[in-house]
N, CA, C and O of each residue as an XYZ file, in Angstrom:
276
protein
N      79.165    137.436     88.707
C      80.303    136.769     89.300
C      80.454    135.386     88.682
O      79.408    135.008     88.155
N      81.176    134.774     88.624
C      82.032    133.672     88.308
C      81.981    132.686     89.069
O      82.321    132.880     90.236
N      81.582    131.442     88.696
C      81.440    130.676     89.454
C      82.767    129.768     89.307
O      82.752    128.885     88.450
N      84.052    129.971     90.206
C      85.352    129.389     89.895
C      85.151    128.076     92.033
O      84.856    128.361     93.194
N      85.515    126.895     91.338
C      86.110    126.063     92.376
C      87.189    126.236     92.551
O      87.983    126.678     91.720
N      87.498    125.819     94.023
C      88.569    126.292     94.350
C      89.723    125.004     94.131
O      89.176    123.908     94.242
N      90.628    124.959     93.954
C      91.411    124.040     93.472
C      92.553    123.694     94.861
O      93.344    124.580     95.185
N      92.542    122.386     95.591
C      93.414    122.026     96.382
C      94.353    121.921     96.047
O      94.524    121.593     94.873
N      95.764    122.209     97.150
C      97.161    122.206     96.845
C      97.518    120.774     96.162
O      97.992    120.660     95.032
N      97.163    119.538     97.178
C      97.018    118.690     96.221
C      96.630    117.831     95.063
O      97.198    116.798     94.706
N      95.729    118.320     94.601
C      95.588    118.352     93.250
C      96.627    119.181     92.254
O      97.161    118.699     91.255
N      96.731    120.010     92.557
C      97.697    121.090     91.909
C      99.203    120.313     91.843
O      99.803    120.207     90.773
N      99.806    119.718     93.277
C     100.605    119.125     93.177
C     101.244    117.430     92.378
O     102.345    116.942     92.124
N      99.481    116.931     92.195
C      99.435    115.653     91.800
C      99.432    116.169     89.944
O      99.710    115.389     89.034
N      99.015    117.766     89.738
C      99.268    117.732     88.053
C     100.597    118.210     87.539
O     101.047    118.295     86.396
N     101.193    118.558     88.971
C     102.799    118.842     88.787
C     103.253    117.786     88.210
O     103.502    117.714     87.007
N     103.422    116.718     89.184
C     103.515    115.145     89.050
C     103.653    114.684     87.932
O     104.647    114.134     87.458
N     102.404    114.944     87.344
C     102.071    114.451     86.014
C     102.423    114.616     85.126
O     102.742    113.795     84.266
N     102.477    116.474     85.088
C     103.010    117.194     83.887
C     104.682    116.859     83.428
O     105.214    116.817     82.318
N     105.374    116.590     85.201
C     106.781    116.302     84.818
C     106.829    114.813     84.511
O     107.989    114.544     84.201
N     106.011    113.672     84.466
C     106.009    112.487     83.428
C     105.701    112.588     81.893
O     106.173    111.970     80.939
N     104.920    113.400     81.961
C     104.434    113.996     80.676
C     105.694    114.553     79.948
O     105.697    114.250     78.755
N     106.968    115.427     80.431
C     107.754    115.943     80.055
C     108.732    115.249     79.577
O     109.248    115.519     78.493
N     109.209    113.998     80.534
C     109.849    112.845     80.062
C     109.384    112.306     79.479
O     110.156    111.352     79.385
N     108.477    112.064     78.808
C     108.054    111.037     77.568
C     108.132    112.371     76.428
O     108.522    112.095     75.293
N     107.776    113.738     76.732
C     107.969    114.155     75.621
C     109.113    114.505     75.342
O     109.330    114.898     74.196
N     110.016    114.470     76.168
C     111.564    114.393     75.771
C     112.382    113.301     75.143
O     113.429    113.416     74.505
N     111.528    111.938     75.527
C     112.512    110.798     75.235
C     111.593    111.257     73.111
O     112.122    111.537     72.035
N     110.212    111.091     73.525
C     109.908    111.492     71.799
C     110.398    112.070     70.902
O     110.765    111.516     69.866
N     110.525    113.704     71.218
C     111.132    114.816     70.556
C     112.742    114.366     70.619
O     113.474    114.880     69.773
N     113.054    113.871     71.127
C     114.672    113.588     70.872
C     115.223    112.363     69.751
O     116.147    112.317     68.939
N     114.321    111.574     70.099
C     114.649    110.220     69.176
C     113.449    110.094     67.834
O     113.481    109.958     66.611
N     112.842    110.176     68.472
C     111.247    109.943     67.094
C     110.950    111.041     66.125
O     110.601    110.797     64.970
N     111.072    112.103     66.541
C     110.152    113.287     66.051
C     111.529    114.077     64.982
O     112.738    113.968     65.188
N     111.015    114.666     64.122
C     111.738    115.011     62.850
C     112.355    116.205     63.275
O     113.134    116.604     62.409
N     112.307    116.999     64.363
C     112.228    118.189     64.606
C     114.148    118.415     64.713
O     114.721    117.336     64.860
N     114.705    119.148     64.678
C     115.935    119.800     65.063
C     116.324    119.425     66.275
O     115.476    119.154     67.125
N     117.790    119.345     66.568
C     118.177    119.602     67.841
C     117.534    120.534     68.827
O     116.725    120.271     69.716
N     118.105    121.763     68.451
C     117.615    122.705     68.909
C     115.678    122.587     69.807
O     115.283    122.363     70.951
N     115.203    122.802     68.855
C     113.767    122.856     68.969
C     113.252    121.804     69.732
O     112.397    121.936     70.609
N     113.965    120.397     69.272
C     113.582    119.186     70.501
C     113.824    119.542     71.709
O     113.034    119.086     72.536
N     115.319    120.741     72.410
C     115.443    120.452     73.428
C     114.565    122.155     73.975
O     114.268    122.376     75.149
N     114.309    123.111     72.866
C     113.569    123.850     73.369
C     112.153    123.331     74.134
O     111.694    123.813     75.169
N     111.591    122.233     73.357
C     109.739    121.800     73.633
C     110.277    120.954     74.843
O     109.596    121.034     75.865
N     111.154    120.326     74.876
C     111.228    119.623     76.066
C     111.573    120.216     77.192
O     110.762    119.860     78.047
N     112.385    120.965     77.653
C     112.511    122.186     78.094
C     111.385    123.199     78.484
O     111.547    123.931     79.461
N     110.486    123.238     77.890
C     109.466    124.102     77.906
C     108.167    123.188     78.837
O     107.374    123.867     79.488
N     108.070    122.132     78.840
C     107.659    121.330     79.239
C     108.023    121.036     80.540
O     107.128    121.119     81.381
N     109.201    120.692     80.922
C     110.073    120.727     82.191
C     109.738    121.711     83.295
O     109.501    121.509     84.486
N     109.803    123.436     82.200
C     109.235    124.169     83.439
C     108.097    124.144     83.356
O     107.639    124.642     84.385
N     107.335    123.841     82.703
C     105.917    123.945     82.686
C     105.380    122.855     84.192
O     104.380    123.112     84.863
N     106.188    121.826     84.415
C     106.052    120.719     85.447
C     106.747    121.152     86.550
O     106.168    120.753     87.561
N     107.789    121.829     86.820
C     108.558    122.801     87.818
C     107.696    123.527     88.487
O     107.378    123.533     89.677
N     107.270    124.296     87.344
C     106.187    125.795     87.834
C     104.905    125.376     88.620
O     104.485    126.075     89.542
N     104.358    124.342     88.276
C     103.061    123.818     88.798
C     103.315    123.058     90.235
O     102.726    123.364     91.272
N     104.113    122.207     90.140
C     104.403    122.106     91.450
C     104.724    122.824     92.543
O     104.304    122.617     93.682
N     105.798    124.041     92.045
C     106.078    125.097     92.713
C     104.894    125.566     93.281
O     104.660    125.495     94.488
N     103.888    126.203     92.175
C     102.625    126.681     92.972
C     101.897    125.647     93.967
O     101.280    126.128     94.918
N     101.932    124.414     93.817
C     101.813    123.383     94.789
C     101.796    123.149     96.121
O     100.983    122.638     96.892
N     103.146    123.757     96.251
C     103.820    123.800     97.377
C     103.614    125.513     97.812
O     103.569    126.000     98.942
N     103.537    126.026     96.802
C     103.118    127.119     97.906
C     101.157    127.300     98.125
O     100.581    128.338     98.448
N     100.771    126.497     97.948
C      99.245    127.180     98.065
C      99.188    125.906     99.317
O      98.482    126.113    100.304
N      99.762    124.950     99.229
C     100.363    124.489    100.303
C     100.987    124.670    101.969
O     100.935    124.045    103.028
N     101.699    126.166    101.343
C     102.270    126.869    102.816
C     101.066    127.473    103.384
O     100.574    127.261    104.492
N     100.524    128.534    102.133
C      99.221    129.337    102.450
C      98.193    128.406    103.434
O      97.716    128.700    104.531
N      98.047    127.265    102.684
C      96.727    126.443    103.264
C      97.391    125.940    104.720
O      96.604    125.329    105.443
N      98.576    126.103    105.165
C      99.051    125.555    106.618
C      98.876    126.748    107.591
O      98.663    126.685    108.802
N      99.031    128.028    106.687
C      99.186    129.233    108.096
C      97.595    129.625    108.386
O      97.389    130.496    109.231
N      96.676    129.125    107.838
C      95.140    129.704    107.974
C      94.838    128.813    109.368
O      93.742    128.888    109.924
């Protein structure tokens, strides 16, 4: 067996947080600094966005879970 910790909603929610600051700086980068295409800047930034969406989402729900126990 696996020795996995269990990870609190808030933590989970505080790397949501993060990830979507993380997303805005890599958007203001990839848009103005970085050599990359239109396109592709707003794909990685974008990709990033939900990547900070999704985590919070799970956030909030391991969140609900942890209220009905």
């Amino acid at each position: 067996m696996s020795k996995c910790t269990k990870v609190g909603p808030n933590r989970v929610m505080t790397l949501g947080f993060l990830a979507l600051a993380i997303a805005g700086v890599g958007q203001w980068y990839l848009q103005r600094h970085s050599g990359l295409g239109e396109d592709l800047a707003d794909f990685g930034s974008g990709l990033l966005q939900g990547i900070a969406i999704a985590t919070m989402l799970l956030g909030i729900w391991l969140r609900g879970r942890d209220m009905r126990k």
